[in-house]
C-alpha positions as CSV (number, residue, x, y, z in Angstrom):
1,X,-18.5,-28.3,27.5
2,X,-21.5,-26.5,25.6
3,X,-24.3,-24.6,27.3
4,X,-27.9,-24.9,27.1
5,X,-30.4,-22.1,27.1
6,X,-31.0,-22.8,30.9
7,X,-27.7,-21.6,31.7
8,X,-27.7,-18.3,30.3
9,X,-27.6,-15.4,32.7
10,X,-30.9,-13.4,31.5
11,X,-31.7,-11.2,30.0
12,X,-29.8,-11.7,26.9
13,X,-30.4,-11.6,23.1
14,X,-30.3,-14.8,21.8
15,X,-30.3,-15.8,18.0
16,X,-31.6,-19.2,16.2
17,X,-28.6,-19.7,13.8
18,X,-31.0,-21.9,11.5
19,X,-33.1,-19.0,10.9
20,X,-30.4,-16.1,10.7
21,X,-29.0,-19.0,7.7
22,X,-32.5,-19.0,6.1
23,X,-33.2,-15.4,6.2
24,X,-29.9,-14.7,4.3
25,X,-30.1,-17.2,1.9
26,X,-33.6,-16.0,1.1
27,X,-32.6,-12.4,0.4
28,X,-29.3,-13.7,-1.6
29,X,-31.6,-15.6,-4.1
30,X,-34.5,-12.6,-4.6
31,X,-31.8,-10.3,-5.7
32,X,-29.6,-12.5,-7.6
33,X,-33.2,-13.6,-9.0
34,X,-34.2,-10.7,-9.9
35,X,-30.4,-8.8,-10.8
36,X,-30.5,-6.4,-8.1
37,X,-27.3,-5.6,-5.7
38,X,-27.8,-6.6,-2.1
39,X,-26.3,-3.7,0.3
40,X,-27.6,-4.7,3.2
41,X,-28.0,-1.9,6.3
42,X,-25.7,-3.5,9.2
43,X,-27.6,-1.4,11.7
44,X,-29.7,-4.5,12.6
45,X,-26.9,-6.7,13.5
46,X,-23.6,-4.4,13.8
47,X,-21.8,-7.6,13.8
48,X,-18.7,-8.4,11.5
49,X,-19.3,-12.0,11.5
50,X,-23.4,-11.4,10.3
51,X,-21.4,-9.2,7.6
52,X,-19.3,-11.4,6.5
53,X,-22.3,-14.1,6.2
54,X,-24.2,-11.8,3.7
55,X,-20.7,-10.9,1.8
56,X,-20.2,-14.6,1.4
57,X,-23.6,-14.7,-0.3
58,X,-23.1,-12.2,-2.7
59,X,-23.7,-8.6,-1.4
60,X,-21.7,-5.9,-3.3
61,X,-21.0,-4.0,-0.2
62,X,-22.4,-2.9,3.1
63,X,-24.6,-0.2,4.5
64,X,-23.7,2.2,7.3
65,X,-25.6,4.9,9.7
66,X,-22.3,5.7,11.5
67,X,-18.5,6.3,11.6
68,X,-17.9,3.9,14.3
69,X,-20.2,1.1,12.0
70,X,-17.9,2.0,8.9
71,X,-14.8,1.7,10.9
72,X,-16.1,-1.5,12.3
73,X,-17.0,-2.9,8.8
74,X,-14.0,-2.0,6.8
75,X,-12.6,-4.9,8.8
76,X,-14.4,-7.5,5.9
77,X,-15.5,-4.8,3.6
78,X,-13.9,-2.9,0.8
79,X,-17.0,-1.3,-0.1
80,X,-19.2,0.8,2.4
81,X,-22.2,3.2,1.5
82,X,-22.9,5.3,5.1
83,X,-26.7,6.3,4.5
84,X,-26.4,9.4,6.7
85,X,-25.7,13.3,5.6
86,X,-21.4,13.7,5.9
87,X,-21.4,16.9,7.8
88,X,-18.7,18.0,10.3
89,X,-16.6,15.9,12.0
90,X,-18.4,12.9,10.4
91,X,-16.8,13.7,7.2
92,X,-13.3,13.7,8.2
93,X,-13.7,10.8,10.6
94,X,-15.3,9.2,6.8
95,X,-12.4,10.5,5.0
96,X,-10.0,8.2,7.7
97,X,-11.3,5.3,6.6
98,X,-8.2,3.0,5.2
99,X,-8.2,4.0,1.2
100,X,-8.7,0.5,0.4
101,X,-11.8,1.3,1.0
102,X,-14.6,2.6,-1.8
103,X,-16.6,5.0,0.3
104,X,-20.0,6.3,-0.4
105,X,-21.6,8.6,1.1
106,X,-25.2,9.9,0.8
107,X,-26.1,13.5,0.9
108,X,-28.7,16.5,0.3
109,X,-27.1,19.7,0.6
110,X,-24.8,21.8,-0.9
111,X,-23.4,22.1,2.8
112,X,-22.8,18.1,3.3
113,X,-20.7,18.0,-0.2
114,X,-19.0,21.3,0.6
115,X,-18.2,19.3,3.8
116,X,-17.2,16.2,2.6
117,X,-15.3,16.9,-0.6
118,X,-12.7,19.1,1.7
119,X,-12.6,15.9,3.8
120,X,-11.7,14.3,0.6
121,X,-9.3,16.4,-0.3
122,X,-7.3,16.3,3.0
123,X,-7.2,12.9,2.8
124,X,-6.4,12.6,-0.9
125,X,-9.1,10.1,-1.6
126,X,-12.2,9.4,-3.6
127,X,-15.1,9.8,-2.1
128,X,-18.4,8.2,-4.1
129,X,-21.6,10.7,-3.6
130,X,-25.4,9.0,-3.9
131,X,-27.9,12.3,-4.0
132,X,-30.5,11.5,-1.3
133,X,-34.1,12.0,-2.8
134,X,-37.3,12.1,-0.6
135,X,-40.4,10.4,-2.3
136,X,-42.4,10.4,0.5
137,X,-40.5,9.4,3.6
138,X,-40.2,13.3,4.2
139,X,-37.4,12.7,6.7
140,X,-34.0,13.4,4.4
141,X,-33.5,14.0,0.6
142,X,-34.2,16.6,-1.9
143,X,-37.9,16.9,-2.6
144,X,-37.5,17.9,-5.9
145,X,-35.7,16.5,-8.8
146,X,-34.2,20.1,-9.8
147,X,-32.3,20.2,-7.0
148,X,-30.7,17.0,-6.7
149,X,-29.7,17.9,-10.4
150,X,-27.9,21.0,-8.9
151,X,-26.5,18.5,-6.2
152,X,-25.4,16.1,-9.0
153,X,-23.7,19.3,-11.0
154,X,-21.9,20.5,-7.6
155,X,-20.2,16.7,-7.0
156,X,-19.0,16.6,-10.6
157,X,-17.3,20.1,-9.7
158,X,-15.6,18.9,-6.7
159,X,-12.9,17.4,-6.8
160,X,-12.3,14.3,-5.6
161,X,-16.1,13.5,-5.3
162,X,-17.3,11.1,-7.8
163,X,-21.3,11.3,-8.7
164,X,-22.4,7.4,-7.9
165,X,-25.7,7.7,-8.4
166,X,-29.1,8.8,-6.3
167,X,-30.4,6.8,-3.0
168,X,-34.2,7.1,-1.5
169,X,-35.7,5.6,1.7
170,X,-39.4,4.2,1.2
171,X,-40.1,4.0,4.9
172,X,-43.3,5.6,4.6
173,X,-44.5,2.1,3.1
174,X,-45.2,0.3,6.3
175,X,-48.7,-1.6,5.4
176,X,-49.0,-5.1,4.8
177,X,-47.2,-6.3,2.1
178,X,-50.3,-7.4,0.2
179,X,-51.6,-3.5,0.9
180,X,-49.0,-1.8,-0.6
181,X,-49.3,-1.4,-4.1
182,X,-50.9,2.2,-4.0
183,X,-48.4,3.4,-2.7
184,X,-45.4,1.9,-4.4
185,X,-47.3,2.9,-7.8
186,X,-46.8,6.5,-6.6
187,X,-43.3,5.5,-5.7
188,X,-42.2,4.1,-9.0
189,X,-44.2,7.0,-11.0
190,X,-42.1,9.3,-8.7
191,X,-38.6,7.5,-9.3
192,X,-39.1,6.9,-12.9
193,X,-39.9,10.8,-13.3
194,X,-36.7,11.9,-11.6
195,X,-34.7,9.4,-13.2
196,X,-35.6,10.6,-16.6
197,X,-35.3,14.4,-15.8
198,X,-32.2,13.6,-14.6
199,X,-31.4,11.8,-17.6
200,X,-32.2,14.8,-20.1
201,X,-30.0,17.2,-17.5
202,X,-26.9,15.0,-18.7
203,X,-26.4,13.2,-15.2
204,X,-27.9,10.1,-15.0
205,X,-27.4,8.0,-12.1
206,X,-25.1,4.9,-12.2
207,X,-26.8,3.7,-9.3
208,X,-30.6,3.7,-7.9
209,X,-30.4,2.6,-4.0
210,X,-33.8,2.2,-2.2
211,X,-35.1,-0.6,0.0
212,X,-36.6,-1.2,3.2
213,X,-37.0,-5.1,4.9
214,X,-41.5,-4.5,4.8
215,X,-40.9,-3.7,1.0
216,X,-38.1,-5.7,0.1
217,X,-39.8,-8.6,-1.8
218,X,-41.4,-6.0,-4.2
219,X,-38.2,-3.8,-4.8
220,X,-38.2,-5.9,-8.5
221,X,-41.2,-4.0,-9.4
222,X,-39.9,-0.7,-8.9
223,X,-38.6,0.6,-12.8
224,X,-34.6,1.8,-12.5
225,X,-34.1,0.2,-8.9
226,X,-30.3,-1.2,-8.9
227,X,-29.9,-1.6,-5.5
228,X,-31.1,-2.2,-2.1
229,X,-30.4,-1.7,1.5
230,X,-32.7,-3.9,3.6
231,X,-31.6,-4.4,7.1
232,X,-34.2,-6.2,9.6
233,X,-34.5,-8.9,7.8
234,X,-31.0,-10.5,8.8
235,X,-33.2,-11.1,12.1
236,X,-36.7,-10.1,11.5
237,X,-38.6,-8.9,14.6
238,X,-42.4,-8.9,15.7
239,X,-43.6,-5.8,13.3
240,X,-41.8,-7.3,10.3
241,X,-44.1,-10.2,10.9
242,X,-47.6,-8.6,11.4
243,X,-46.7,-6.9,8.6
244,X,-46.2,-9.8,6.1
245,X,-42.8,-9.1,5.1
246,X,-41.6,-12.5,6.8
247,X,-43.2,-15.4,8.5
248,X,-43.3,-15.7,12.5
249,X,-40.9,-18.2,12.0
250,X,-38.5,-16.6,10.4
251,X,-37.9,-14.4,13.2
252,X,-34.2,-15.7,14.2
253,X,-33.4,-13.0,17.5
254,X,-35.5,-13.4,20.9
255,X,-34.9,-11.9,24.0
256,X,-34.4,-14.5,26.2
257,X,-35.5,-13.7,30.1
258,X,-36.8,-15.1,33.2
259,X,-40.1,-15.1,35.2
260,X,-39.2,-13.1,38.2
261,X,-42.8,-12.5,40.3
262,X,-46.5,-13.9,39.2
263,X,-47.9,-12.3,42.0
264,X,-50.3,-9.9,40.2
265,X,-52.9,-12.3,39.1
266,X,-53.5,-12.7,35.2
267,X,-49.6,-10.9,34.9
268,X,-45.9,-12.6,34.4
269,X,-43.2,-10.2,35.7
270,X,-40.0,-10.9,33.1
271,X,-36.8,-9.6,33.6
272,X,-36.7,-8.1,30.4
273,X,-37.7,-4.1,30.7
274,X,-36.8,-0.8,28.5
275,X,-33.0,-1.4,28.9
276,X,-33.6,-5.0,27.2
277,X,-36.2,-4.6,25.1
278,X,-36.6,-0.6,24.1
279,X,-39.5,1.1,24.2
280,X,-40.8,1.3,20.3
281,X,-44.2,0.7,19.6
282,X,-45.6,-1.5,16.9
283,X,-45.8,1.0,13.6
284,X,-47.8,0.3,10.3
285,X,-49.9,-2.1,11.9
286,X,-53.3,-2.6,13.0
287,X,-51.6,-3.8,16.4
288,X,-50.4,-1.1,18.1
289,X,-50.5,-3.0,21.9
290,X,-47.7,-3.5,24.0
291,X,-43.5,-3.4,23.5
292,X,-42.8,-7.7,22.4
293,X,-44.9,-11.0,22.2
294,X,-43.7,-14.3,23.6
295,X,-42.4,-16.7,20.8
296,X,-44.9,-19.3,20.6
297,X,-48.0,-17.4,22.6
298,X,-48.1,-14.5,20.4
299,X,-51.0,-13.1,22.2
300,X,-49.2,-12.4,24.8
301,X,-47.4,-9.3,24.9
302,X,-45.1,-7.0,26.8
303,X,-47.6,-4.6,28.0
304,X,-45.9,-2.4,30.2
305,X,-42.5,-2.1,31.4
306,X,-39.6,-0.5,33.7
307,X,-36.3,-0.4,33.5
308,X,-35.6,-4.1,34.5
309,X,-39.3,-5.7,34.3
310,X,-41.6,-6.4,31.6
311,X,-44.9,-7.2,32.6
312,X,-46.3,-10.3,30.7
313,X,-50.3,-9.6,29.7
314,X,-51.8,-13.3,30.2
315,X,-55.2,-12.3,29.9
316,X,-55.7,-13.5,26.4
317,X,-54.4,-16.9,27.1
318,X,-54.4,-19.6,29.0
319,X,-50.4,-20.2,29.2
320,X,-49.5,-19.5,32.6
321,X,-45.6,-19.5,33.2
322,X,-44.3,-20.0,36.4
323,X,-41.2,-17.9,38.3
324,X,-38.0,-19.5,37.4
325,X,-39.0,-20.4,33.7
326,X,-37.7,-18.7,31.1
327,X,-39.4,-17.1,28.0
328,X,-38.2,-15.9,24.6
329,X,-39.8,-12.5,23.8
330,X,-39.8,-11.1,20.0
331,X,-39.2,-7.5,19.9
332,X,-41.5,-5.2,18.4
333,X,-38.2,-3.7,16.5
334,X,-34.8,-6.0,16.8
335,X,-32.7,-2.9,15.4
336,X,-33.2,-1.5,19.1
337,X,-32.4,-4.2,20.9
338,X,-29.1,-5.2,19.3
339,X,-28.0,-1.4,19.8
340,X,-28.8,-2.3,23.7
341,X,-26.8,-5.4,24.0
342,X,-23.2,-6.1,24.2
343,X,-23.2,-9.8,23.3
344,X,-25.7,-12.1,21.3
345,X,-26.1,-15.7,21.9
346,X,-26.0,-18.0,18.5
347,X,-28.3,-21.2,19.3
348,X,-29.8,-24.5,17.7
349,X,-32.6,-25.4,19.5
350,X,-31.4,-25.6,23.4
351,X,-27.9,-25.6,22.9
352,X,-25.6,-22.5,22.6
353,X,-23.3,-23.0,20.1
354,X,-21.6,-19.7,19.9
355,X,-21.6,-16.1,21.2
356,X,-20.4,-12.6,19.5
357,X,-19.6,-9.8,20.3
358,X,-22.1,-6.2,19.2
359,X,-19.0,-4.8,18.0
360,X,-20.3,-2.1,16.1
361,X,-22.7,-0.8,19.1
362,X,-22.7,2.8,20.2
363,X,-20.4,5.6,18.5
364,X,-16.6,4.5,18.7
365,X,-16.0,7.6,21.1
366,X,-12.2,8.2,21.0
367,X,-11.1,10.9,24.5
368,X,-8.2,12.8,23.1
369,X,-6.2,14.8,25.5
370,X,-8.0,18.1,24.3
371,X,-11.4,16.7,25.3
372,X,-10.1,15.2,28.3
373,X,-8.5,18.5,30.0
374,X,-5.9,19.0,31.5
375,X,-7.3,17.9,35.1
C-alpha cells in the first residue's frame, strides 16, 4: 500500500522525483553540448542511487569531500576525484580504496603529496594528482602559477603519483548569473595565463576541473575548461534560485514539516528548526532574510529558529496555515540539510513512491580496539 505526503512523520526531507529527473537531464545535455566532462560533487546528495542516476547519463566519474563519501561511491564508481587536501590519515584511508578504483586526489602542498605518494606506495597503487589553483576563492590552492609548477614537478618525481591535471574552485562567483561576467572575464584571463605558463614549463595539464552549480551554465565560456564538478544542482535549493542559476521550479528537495502552534499572531511555528534545516544564511544575494521559504509562498520565510521550531514570518502575506497542515520549506542551502538527515523521501506529487537511505552522511568513523581502550 503506498503512502501519501500526509503520512509522513515530519520533519523529513522530501524529494520531487520529476524534478531531481529534469535537473539531471539538463546538466547531461549542457556538457555533452558543449564537450565538457560532468564530475558531479556528491556532497549534495551523498546517495548511491542519485550517483548512479548521473553515471547513467554520462558523467566520467564522481566527486568527493571525504573518505567515508569515496568509500561510499566506489560502490557504482570506478573513477572518484576527492576535492580535499590528502593529508594524514586521509591519505591512507584514500590509498584503501579497492584498486579498481582510478583515484584522484587534489592537492596544494608539497606536504599533501609528500603524504599521499607514501600512501601510494604502501598500497602499491596509482594515485592521479590535480594541482589545486586559487583564482579568487582564496580558500585552498596555489596563488601563483610558479608554484603549482613546482607542485606539478614534485608529482612527476614521486612515484606512484601520476600528474592528472590542475583543479580550481570559482566560489567567489556568487552574483546572479546575468551579473557575472566581470568576474568570470578575470577568471578566464587568470586560467588561460596559468595554463600557458604551465604549458612553456613542460607540464601541461591533461585536465582543467572547475565548476560551481551558480556558474555552471557559463563553464563553456571559460578557455581550457575540461571538466566540471557542480553539485547543488542535483536538488537546487532557495539561493541557487535567487541567484538565477535554476528556476523555483526546479528545486526538487523540500523539507517537509508541520504547523505545530499559530499562537503568536502574524507567526506559524513549524517543526522544522536548526537540526532540520541548518542555520546558513542566504549568500551572494540581495536577500539575506531568514533560514528557508515555503514552496509556493516564497515570501514567507524561516525567520528565526531553535532546535526543533522554525518560526514561519506571515507578515508579507496573506496565506495563513493552520496547526496540523503541513508545509514544504526550500532550504536556503540543500547541501546542509541532506548532511542532517538520515533518509530522503522520493515523491510524485502526493504520493511517496520510494525512500533512500543518506548513505554517505557523516565520516564513516570505524572504533578500533586501540581507540576504544582497553575499559
Amino acid at each position: 500500500m503506498s503512502l501519501t505526503l500526509d503520512q509522513l512523520e515530519t520533519p523529513i526531507p522530501v524529494v520531487d522525483l520529476d524534478r531531481l529527473a529534469r535537473n539531471l537531464d539538463r546538466a547531461a545535455s549542457y556538457t555533452s553540448k558543449h564537450g565538457l566532462a560532468l564530475r558531479p560533487h556528491i556532497k549534495t546528495h551523498k546517495s548511491p542511487r542519485i550517483a548512479a542516476e548521473q553515471l547513467r547519463r554520462g558523467a566520467v566519474g564522481l566527486t568527493c569531500a571525504t573518505p567515508f563519501e569515496a568509500e561510499v561511491m566506489s560502490a557504482v564508481s570506478d573513477d572518484l576525484l576527492v576535492a580535499y587536501p590528502p593529508v594524514a590519515a586521509r591519505a591512507s584511508r584514500l590509498a584503501a580504496l579497492p584498486e579498481t578504483v582510478k583515484l584522484i586526489v587534489a592537492l596544494d602542498s608539497p606536504e599533501a603529496i609528500e603524504s599521499i605518494a607514501a600512501a601510494a606506495r604502501a598500497a602499491d597503487r596509482p594515485v592521479c594528482v590535480y594541482i589545486e589553483l586559487d583564482l579568487g576563492m582564496h580558500r585552498v590552492g596555489v596563488p601563483r602559477v610558479e608554484d603549482a609548477i613546482e607542485l606539478a614537478r614534485l608529482v612527476l618525481d614521486r612515484a606512484p603519483l601520476e600528474f592528472e591535471g590542475i583543479a580550481f574552485y570559482p566560489g567567489h562567483v556568487r552574483e546572479s548569473v546575468g551579473e557575472q561576467s566581470s568576474k568570470l572575464e578575470q577568471l578566464n584571463a587568470a586560467l588561460r595565463s596559468s595554463i600557458e605558463a604551465l604549458d612553456r614549463a613542460g607540464v601541461r595539464p591533461p585536465v582543467v576541473s572547475g565548476g560551481s552549480t551558480p556558474t555552471m551554465w557559463r563553464s563553456h565560456e571559460l578557455e581550457g575548461v575540461t571538466e566540471i564538478r557542480p553539485g547543488t544542482y542535483v536538488y537546487n535549493d532557495r539561493t541557487t534560485a535567487a541567484i538565477g542559476a535554476c528556476e523555483w521550479d526546479d528545486c526538487a528537495l523540500t523539507v517537509l514539516s508541520t504547523v505545530v502552534s499559530t499562537a503568536v499572531p502574524g507567526q506559524a511555528v513549524v517543526d522544522a528548526g536548526t537540526k532540520a534545516l541548518g542555520r546558513e544564511p542566504m549568500r551572494g544575494t540581495d536577500s539575506a532574510d531568514g533560514f528557508g521559504c515555503v514552496l509556493g509562498h516564497p515570501e514567507v520565510v524561516v525567520k528565526s529558529m531553535s532546535e526543533e521550531h522554525g518560526m514561519l514570518d506571515l507578515s508579507r502575506s496573506q496565506w495563513r496555515p493552520r496547526v496540523g497542515d503541513q508545509v514544504r520549506i526550500i532550504p536556503n542551502h540543500v547541501c546542509i540539510v541532506v548532511h542532517l538527515n538520515d533518509v530522503i523521501a522520493g515523491v510524485r506529487g502526493s504520493e511517496v513512491e520510494t525512500t533512500w537511505p543518506v548513505a554517505a552522511r557523516g565520516r564513516g568513523f570505524r572504533l578500533t580496539p586501540e581507540l576504544a581502550g582497553s575499559a
